[in-house]
N, C-alpha and C positions, 0 to 999 in steps of 0.2 A: 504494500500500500504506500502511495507518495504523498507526501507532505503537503506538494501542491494540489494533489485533490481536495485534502481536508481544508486548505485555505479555500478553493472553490466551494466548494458544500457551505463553508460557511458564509457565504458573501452571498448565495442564492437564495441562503434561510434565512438572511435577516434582510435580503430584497426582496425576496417572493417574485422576483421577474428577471429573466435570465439577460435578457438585454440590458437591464441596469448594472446586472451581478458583471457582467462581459464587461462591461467601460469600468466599472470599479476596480477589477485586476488589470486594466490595459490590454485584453487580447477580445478576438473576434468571438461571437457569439457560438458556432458551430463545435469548437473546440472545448470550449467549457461545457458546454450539452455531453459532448464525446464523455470528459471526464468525469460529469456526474454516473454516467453511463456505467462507466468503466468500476466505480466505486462502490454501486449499487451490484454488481454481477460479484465482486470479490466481498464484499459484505453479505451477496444474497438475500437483499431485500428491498423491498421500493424505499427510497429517501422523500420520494416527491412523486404528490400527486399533479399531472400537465392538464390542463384542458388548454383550448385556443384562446382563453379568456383570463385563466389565472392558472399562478401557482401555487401551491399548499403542501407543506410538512405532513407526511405520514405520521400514525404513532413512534411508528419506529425512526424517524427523521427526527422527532422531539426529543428523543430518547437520546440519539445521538450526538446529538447539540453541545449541550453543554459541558459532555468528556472533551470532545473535540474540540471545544474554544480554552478548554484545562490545557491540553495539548500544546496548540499552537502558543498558549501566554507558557508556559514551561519551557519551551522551544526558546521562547523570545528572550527570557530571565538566563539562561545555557548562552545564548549566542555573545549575551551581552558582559555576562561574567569573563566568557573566553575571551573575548575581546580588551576586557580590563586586565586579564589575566596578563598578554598577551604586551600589555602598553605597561605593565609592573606595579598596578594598582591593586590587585589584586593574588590573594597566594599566603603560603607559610615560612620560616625563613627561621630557623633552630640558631638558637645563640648560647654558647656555651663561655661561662663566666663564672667567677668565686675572690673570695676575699669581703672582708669585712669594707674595703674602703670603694666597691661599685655602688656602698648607697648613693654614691653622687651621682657617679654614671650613667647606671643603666635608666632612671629614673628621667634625666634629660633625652638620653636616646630614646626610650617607650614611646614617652609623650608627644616627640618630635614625631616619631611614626606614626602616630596614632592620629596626629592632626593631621599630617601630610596624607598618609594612606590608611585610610579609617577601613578599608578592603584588608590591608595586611597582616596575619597574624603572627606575633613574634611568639615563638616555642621557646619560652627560658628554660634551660641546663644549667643550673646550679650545681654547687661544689665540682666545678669543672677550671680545676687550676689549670697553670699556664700551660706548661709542658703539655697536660696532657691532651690541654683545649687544642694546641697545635698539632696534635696527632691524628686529632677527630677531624681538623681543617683537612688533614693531608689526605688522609682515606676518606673522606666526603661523607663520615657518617656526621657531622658537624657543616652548614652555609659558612656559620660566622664565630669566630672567638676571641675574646680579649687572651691575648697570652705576650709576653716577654721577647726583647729583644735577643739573641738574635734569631731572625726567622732564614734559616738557609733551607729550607723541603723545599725543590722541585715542583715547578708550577704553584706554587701559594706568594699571594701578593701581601699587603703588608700596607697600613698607614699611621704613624707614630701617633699617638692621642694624650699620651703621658709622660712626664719625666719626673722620678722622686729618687728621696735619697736615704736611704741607707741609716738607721739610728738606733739607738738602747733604748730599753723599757726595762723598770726593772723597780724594785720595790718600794717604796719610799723612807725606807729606814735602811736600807741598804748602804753599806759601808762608803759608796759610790757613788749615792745619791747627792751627795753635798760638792761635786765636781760641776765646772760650767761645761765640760765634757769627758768623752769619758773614750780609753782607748780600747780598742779591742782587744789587745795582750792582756791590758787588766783583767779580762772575762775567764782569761783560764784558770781551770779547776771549778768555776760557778756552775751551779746546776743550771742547766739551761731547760724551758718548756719550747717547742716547736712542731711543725707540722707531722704527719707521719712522712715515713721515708719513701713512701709509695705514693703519697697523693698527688705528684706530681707538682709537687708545689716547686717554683722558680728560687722561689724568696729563701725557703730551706736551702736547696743549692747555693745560691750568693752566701747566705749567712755562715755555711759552713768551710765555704772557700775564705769569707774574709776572715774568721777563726784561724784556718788551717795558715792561710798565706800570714799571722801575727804568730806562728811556732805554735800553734796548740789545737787540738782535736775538742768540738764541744762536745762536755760532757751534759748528753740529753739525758733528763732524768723522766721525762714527761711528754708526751705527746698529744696535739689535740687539733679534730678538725679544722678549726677557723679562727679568725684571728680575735672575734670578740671571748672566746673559751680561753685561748691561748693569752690574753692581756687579764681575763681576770682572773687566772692561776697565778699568772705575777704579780698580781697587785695584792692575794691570798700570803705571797713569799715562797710561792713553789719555787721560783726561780726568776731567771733572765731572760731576756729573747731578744734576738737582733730583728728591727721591724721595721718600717716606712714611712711616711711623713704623711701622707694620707691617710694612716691609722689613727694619727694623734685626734680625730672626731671622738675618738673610745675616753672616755672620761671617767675613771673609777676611784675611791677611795682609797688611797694606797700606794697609789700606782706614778711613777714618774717619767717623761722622755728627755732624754737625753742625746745631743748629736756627738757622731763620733771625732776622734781628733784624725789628724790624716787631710791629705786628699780624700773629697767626697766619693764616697759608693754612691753612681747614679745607675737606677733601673730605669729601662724606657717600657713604657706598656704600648699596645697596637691592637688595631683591630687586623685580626688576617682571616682569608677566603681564596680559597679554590678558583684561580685566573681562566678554568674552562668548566663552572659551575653555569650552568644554561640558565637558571632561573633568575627571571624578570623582577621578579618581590626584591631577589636578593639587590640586583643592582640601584633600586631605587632606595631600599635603606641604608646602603651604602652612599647614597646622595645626600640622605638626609644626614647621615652620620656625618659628612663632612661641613655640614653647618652647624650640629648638635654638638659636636665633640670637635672645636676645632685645634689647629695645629696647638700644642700646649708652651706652656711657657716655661723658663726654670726652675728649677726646686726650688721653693719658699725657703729661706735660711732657716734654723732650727735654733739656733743658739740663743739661747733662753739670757735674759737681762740680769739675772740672781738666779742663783744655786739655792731649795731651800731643801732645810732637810726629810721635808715632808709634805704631802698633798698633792694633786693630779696638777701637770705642768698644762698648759692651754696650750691650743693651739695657734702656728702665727697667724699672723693678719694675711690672709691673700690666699694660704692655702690651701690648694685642689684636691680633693679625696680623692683622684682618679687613680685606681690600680686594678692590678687581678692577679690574686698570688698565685 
């Protein structure tokens, strides 16, 4: 059965005269007769009753109607979704992200999509750290992922959206706490709390290299998924942790940041995706991402004006929680 029957059938039923129905689709009179014709034999039943005078709906022609006009508006809703689909207004688009400090991020990116392609829907993946968020880019089970510089996988593109730096957290009565900074060599031997060794966490790697490259292995006593678990075990006195500047929104009882001495450890975060991902959704949040999240600026300085020996340090002035450990 064609489609274009059911649009003739119904231009004849709400004419009741075939010459009007004819000029209504734009084609000659004899040929829509044919496909009424043809409609009524593959259905097996009269649709319409003709005299030379009028024409009139069968029962079964009534009966018919209104599936058929279900039909062609279902047709119409299908044609025009693809179409949107199609222009990148439309679609699903999986973003895999973690860390305590996307409450800034992802919350700008959503919104931004959300006004821009209200058709789009973003699939959030949480506790999908860096590394492993860029593994998921690279086998495509993953559109989009905030993950850690550097990105060298084969076909995956990359656009900077972060720069932070590198800092101590650590108890507020802590031996250390009373320093305007604090060095990394000082950490050895300290119980340190940090991510699991598997979770793919970035931030664990750096922190362990900046350890190891100060002469000392840290001694993890603790492990914990996310970085709000992981800052309030410190501020308990489970221990230390080397953490980000975009953390410092976490405000606890306890609990101090500290920046380290040295040249600064800088992490850059990015959004990366698959440079032969066919999907349209993807490209247009990708547009909107580079108005929502634009290029980032330096790391906000950390170095606190007074040393005290006690109470959550604030964060500076300017900034950006943007990370994904």
């Amino acid at each position: 059965m064609e489609l274009r029957y059911l649009a003739s059938f119904v231009a004849v039923a709400e004419e009741l005269h075939f010459g009007r129905a004819a000029k209504r689709l734009h084609m000659a009179q004899p040929p829509l007769s044919q496909q009424i014709r043809q409609l009524e034999k593959e259905l097996g039943v009269q649709l319409f009753e003709r005299s030379t005078r009028s024409v009139r709906l069968t029962s079964a022609g009534e009966a018919f109607l209104e599936p058929v006009r279900t039909v062609l508006a279902d047709l119409e809703i299908a044609t025009r979704v693809a179409k949107a689909a199609g222009r990148g207004e439309y679609g699903r688009v999986s973003v895999g992200f973690a860390g305590a400090s996307s409450h800034a991020t992802l919350p700008r990116l959503t919104r931004a999509v959300r006004a821009a392609h209200p058709g789009i829907e973003l699939v959030m993946r949480g506790q999908t750290y860096a590394n492993r968020a860029l593994a998921r880019v690279a086998d495509g089970s993953l559109d989009l992922g905030f993950v850690r510089l550097p990105v060298t996988q084969p076909g995956v593109a990359h656009r900077v959206i972060a720069e932070e730096e590198l800092i101590c957290a650590l108890p507020s009565d802590h031996r250390l706490a009373r320093r305007r900074r604090i060095s990394v060599a000082d950490l050895a031997g300290e119980p340190f709390v940090s991510f699991p060794a598997r979770s793919g966490s970035s931030l664990r790697d750096v922190a362990v290299e900046a350890c190891e490259s100060a002469g000392h292995h840290p001694r993890i006593v603790q492990e914990a998924p996310d970085s709000y678990t992981i800052l309030a075990l410190v501020a308990m006195g489970v221990g230390v942790t080397l953490t980000l500047t975009s953390c410092m929104h976490i405000q606890q009882t306890g609990l101090v940041y500290r920046p380290l001495s040295g040249p600064p450890v800088l992490l850059r975060m990015a959004l990366a995706w698959r440079t032969d991902n066919p999907s349209a959704a993807l490209r247009s949040v990708l547009d909107v991402a580079g108005e929502a999240l634009p290029a980032p600026l330096p790391a906000p300085s950390v170095l606190p004006t007074t040393a005290p020996a006690s109470g959550p340090a604030t964060t500076a002035p300017g900034a950006d929680p943007d990370s994904a450990h």
